[in-house]
BADO-352431 format. One line per field, with one value per residue (C-alpha): z, y, x; residue in one letter; chain. Coordinates in nm, 4 decimals, always signed. Last residue first. Example, Ala and Ser with C-alpha at 12.3 -4.5 7.8 and 13.67 -1.06 7.14 Angstrom:
% BADO-352431
z <- +0.7140	+0.7800
y <- -0.1060	-0.4500
x <- +1.3670	+1.2300
rest <- S	A
kette <- A	A
//
This chain:
% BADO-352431
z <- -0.2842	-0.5023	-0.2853	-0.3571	-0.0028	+0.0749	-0.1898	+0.0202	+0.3701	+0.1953	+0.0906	+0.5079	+0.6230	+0.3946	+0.5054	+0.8899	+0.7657	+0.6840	+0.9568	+1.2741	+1.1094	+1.2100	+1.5514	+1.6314	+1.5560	+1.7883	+2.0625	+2.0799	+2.0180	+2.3443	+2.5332	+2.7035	+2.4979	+2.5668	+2.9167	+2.8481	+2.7466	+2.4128	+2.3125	+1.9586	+2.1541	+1.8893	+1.5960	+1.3843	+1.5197	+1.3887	+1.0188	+0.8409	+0.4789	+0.3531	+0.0869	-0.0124	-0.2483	-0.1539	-0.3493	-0.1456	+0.0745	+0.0954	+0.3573	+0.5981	+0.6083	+0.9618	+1.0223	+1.3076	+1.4580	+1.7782	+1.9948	+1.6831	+1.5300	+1.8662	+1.8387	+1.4833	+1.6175	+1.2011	+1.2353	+1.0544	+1.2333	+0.9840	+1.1966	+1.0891	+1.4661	+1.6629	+1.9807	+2.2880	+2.1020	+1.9292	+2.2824	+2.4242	+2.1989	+2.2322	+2.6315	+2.5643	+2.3282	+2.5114	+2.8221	+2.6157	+2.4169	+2.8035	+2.9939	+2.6745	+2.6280	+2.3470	+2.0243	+1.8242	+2.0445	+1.6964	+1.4524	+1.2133	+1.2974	+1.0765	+1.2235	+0.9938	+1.0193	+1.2026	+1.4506	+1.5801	+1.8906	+1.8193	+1.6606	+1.9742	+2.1727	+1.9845	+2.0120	+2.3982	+2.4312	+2.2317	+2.5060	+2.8242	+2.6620	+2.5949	+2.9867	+3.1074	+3.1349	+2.7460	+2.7631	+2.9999	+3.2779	+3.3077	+3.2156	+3.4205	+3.6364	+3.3882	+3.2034	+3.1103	+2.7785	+2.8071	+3.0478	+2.8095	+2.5632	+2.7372	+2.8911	+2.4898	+2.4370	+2.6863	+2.6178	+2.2295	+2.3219	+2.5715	+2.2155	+2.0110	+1.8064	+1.4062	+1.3120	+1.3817	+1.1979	+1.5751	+1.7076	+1.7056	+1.9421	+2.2074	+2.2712	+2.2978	+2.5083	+2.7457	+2.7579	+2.8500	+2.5199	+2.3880	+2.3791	+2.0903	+2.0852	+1.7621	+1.9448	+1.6921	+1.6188	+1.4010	+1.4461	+1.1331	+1.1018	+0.8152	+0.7264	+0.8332	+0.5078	+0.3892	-0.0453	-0.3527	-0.1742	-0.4747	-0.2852	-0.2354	+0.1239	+0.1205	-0.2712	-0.3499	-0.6938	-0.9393	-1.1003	-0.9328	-0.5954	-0.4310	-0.1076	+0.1830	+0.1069	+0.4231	+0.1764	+0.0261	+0.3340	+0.4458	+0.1437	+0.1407	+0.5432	+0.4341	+0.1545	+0.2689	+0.4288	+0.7382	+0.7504	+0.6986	+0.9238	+0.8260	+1.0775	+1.0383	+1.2985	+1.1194	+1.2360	+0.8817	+0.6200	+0.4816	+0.1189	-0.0053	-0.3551	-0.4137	-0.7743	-0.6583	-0.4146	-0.3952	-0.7538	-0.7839	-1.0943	-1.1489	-1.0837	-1.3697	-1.4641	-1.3585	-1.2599	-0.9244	-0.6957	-0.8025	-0.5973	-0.7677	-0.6330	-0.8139	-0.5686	-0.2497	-0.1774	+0.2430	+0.3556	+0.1124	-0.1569	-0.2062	+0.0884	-0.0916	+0.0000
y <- +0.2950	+0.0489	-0.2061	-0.5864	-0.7263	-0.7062	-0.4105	-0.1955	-0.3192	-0.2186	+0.1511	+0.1687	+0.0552	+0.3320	+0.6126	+0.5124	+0.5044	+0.9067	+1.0426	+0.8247	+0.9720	+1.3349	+1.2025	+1.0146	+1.3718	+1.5901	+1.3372	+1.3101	+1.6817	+1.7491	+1.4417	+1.1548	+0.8854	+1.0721	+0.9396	+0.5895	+0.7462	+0.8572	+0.9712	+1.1158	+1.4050	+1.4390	+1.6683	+1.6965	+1.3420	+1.1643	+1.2277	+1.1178	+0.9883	+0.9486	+0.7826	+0.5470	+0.2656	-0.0314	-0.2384	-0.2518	+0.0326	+0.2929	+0.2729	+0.5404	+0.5516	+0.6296	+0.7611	+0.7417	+0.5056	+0.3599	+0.5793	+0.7254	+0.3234	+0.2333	+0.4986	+0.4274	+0.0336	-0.1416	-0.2891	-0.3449	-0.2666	-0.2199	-0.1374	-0.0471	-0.1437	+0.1482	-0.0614	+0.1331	+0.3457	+0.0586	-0.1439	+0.1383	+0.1724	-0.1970	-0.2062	+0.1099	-0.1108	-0.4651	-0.2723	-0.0919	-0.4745	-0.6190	-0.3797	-0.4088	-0.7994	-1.0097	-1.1138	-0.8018	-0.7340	-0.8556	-0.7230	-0.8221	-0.7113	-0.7137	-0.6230	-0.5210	-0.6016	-0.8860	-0.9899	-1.3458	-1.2057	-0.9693	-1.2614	-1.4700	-1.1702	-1.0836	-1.4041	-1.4438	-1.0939	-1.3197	-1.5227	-1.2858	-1.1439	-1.4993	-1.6003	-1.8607	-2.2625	-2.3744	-2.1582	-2.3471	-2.1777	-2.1847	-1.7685	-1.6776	-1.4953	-1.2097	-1.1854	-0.7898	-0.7760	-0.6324	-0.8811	-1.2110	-0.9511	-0.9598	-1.3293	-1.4432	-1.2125	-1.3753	-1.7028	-1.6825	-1.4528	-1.8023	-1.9950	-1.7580	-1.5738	-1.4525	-1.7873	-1.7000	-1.9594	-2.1093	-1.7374	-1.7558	-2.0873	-1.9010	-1.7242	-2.0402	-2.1894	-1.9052	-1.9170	-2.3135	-2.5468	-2.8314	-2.5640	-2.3385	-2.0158	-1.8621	-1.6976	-1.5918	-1.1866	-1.2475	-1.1180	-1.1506	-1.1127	-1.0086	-1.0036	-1.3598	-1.4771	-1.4723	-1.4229	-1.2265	-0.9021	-0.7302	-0.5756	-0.2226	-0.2496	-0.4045	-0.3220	-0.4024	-0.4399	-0.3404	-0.5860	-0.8806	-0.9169	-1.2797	-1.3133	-1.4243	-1.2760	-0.9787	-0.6925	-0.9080	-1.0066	-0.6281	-0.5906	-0.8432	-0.7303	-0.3854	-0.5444	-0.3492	-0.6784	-0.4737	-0.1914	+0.0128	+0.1635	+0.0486	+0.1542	+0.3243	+0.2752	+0.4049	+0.3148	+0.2647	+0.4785	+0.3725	+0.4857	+0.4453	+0.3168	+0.1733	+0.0656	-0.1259	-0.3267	-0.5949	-0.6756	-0.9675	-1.1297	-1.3385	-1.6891	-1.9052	-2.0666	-1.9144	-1.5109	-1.5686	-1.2758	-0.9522	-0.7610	-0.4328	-0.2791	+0.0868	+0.1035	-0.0469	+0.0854	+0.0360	+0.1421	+0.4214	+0.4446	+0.7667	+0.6447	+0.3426	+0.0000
x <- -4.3022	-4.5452	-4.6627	-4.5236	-4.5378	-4.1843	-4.1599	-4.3467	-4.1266	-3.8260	-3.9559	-4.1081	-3.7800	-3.5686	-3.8601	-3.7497	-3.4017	-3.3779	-3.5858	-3.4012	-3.1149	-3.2242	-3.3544	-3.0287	-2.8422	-3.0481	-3.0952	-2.6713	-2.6261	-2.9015	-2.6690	-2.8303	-2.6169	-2.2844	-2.4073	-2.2648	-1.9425	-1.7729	-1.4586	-1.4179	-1.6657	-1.9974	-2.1719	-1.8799	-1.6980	-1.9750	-1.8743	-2.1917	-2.2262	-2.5516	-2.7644	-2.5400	-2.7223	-2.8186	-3.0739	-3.2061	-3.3328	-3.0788	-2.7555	-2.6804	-2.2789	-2.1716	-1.8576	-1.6526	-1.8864	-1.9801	-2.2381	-2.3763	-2.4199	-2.5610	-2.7954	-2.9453	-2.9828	-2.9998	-2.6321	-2.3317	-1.9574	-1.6512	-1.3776	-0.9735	-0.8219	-0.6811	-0.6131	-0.6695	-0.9491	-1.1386	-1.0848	-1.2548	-1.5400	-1.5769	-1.6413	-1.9017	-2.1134	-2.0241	-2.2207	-2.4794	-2.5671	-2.4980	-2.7742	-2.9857	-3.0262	-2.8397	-2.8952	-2.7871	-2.4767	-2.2911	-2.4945	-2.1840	-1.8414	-1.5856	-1.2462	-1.0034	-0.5988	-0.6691	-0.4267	-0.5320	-0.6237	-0.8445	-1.0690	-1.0521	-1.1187	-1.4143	-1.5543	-1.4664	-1.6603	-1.9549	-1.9476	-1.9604	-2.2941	-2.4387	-2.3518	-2.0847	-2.1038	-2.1284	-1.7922	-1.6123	-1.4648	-1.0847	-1.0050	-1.3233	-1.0916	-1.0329	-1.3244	-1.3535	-1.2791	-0.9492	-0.8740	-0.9626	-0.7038	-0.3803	-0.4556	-0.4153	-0.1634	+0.0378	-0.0129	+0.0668	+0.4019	+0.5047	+0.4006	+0.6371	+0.4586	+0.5324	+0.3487	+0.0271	-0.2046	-0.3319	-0.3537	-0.7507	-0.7419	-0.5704	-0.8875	-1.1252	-0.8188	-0.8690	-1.2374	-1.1805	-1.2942	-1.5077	-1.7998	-1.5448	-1.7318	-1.9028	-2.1749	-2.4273	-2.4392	-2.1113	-1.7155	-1.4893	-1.1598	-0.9966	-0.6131	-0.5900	-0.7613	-1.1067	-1.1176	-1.0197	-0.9932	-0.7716	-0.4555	-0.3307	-0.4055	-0.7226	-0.8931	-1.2538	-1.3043	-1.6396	-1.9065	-2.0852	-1.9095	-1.8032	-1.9033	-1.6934	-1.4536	-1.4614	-1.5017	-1.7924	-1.8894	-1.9332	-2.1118	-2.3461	-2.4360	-2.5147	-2.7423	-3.0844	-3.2400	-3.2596	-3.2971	-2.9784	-2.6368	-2.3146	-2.0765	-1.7346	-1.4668	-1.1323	-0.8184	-0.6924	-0.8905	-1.1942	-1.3111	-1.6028	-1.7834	-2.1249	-2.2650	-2.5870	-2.5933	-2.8980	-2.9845	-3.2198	-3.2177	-3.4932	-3.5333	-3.6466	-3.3629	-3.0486	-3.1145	-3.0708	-2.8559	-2.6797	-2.4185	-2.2507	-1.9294	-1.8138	-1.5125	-1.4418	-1.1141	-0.9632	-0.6467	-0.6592	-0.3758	-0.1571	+0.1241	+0.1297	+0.0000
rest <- X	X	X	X	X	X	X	X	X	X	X	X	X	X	X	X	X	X	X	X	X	X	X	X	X	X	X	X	X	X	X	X	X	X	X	X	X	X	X	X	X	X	X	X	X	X	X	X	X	X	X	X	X	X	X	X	X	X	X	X	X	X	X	X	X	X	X	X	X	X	X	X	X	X	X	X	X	X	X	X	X	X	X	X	X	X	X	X	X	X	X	X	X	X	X	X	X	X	X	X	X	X	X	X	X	X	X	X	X	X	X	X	X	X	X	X	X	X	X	X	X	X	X	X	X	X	X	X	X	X	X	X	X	X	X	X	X	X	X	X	X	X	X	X	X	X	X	X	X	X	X	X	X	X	X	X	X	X	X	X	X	X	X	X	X	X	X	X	X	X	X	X	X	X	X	X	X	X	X	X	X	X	X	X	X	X	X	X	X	X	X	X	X	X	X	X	X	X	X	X	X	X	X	X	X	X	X	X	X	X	X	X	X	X	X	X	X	X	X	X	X	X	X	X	X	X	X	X	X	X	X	X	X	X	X	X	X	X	X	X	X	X	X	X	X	X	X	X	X	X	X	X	X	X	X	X	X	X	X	X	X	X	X	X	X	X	X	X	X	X	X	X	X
kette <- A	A	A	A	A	A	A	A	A	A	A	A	A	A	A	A	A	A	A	A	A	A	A	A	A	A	A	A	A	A	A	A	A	A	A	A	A	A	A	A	A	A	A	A	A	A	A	A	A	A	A	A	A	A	A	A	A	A	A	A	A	A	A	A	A	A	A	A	A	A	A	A	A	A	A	A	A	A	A	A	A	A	A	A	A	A	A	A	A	A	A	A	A	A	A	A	A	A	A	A	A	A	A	A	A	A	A	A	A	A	A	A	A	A	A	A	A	A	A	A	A	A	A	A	A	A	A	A	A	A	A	A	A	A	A	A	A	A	A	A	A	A	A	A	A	A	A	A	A	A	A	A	A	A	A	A	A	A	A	A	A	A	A	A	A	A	A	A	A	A	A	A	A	A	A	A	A	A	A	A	A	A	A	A	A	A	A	A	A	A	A	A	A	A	A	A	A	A	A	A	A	A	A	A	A	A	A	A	A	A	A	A	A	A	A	A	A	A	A	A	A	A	A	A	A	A	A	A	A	A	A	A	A	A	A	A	A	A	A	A	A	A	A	A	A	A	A	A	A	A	A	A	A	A	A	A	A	A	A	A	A	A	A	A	A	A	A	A	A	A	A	A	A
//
């Protein structure tokens, strides 16, 4: 990557499914282009169904893209490696092992640390998310919320160099989704990981995100890009969240993806919108 290059290049991407037999062609992004620059948090913010998910797997390789290129560091995403890791709203713990051994088990392809470096890194990031002491507990044995914090430690650990993170407090109650919310700002400040963070919550995206790009009904278009940091402190708190500028902003994007919902839920049950 060159000092002229972003981090991050998705440029021009389509994403079209069917159109083999008799299915039609459903197109569900539809020429989008961003930039994201390393250390950035940005959050893709949609209704659901919108195709924010489709393109964070496509930047992710999971998903292959119609037309367009997505560039990571100079290079063509042609598939999952090491340089993404991804972090889903299911909890994808190990039941067979400890919390410790579920975190150890994302440094199995690093190959630049020593096995004492392994251990350590492993206990460096179970206390940055807040379960030191449960280090020997089996997962099957601890709550949903502490789970998915071994997720994201297992995928910290392995040394991403984006974090993709898919509704990821979207299964779990409010006291842990605001808990896991203010717990991942931090880390995102401590350890100036490149983000990419889907979800539908319009206040956990302004609580999260350095930018927010407000996805169209599908298919997805960009139908706004906001800089959080204009309207918000970088650093954020719990009570951030009962802020005049906080209410101000979540009100003015609450206007924008309530008409998005109402367009997808038209052409759910085949209304003209």
């Amino acid at each position: 990557m060159t000092a002229s290059q972003p981090f991050l290049l998705i440029d021009r991407v389509t994403k079209s499914f069917g159109g083999t037999g008799t299915a039609a062609t459903i197109r569900v992004i539809d020429g989008i282009s961003m930039t994201i620059e390393e250390g950035e948090f940005v959050v893709y913010l949609g209704p659901s169904g919108c195709g924010k998910t489709t393109l964070m797997r496509i930047v992710g390789g999971l998903e292959t893209l119609t037309t367009g290129r997505v560039l990571l560091e100079g290079e063509p995403v042609t598939g999952p490696d090491r340089k993404k890791g991804m972090v889903f709203q299911s909890y994808s713990s190990f039941p067979w092992l400890s919390v410790i051994d579920n975190i150890r088990f994302g440094m199995r392809f690093r190959h630049d640390l020593t096995p004492s470096d392994k251990d350590a890194l492993a206990h460096h990031y179970l206390a940055m998310v807040g379960l030191k002491g449960f280090e020997n507990y089996w997962v099957n044995r601890i709550s949903g919320g502490m789970r998915q914090r071994v997720s994201i430690a297992r995928t910290l650990a392995a040394g991403p160099d984006i974090l993709l993170m898919d509704e990821p407090f979207g299964a779990l109650d409010s006291q842990n989704r605001e808990f896991l919310q203010a717990q991942l700002g931090e880390i995102s400040r401590t350890e100036r990981k490149t983000v990419i963070f889907v979800t539908h919550d319009v206040e956990e995206a302004i609580f999260l995100a350095d930018r927010i790009f407000v996805f169209s009904a599908r298919p997805a278009t960009i139908l706004e890009e906001i800089r959080v940091a204009d309207f918000l402190p970088q650093e954020r708190t719990l009570e951030t969240k009962e802020t005049d500028s906080f209410f101000r902003l979540r009100n003015r994007i609450l206007g924008v993806t309530r008409a998005q919902a109402l367009r997808t839920e038209a052409m759910l049950v085949g209304v003209p919108a």
